[in-house]
C-alpha angles and dihedrals in degrees: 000000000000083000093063098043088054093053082047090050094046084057100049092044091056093040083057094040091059088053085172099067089063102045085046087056101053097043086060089055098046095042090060102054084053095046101050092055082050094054099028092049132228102302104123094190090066093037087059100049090052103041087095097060089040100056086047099062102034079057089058099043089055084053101053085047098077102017089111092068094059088083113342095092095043089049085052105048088037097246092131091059089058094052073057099062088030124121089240120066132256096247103053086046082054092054093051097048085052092059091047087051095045092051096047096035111029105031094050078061091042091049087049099037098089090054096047085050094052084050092057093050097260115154114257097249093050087052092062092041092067086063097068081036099060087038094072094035105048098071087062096053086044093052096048094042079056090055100049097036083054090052093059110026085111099054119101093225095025087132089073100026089053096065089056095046086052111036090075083047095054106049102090085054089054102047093047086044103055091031084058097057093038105037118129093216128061083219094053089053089045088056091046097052090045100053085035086063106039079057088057099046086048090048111047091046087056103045095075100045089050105035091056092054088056097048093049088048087052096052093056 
């Protein structure tokens, strides 16, 4: 287990050492809460029944952003060869370096995400409802971006083959999530939170396993 907090603590050092990619990553989300009201135009009433969707994808597009930094670095200065070699398996080292992304990558979204909500209209209450929202969806989106960014850490151009592999995968994410922010019916969102995190739980328990595949056939 302090194994494992030390891998965790590695990821989160480097994550704070390239400031930027934060920053980066936040100014996407945010940018895109201000740009949709300039193109949509001014009607509340659309923004808001859009905002879901919206927050969804801007999520996912934060995600994509720095997708390449999970292994690509390590596949470079030859770290991963030696998790290879390490006492502790792959796929534990895999897991670890899933909760490090998720905290650097997807809470900095969930943190913003109120105030991007209330930019697109959405009521007060909603907006901090996509907290708890995002919360339970963004593991799955972390744990498929894993997948895809191991798949191609060894492509020369992986960067722009990755977002291809992994849009068909997250599409069920999106539509629970965002089913789950704009349904009429407090039943219908039930049902949505629900599936959204049964996606999650899948997800994140296979990620490892699969991730890490990817990653050793890579390696060969």
């Amino acid at each position: 287990m302090s194994a494992i907090g030390a891998i965790i603590g590695r990821e989160l050092r480097l994550s704070l050492r390239q400031g930027g990619d934060l920053l980066t990553l936040l100014v996407l989300f945010i940018g895109i809460g201000v740009l949709v009201p300039l193109a949509v135009g001014p009607d509340r009433a659309l923004l808001a029944r859009i905002a879901p969707g919206i927050i969804w994808i801007a999520a996912l597009l934060a995600q994509l952003l720095i997708h390449d930094r999970l292994f690509r670095a390590d596949h470079e200065d030859g770290s991963l060869l030696a998790f290879r070699h390490a006492g502790l398996p792959l796929e534990a080292i895999v897991g670890a370096k899933l909760v490090a992304h998720w905290i650097t990558g997807g809470l900095p979204v969930i943190i913003a995400a109120p105030l991007m909500g209330v930019m697109l209209g959405l009521e007060p209450m909603t907006a901090l409802a996509a907290v708890g929202v995002l919360v339970i969806g963004t593991p799955a989106l972390t744990a498929l971006v894993a997948i895809s960014a191991a798949i191609t850490v060894g492509l020369r151009r992986g960067g722009l083959v990755a977002p291809v592999l992994i849009l068909p995968l997250t599409l069920p994410v999106l539509i629970f999530g965002t089913g789950a922010l704009s349904a009429s019916a407090m039943a219908a969102q039930g049902q949505a939170v629900l599936l959204l995190g049964a996606l999650s739980l899948v997800s994140v328990a296979m990620a490892p396993f699969a991730a890490a595949a990817a990653l050793k056939i890579s390696g060969e």
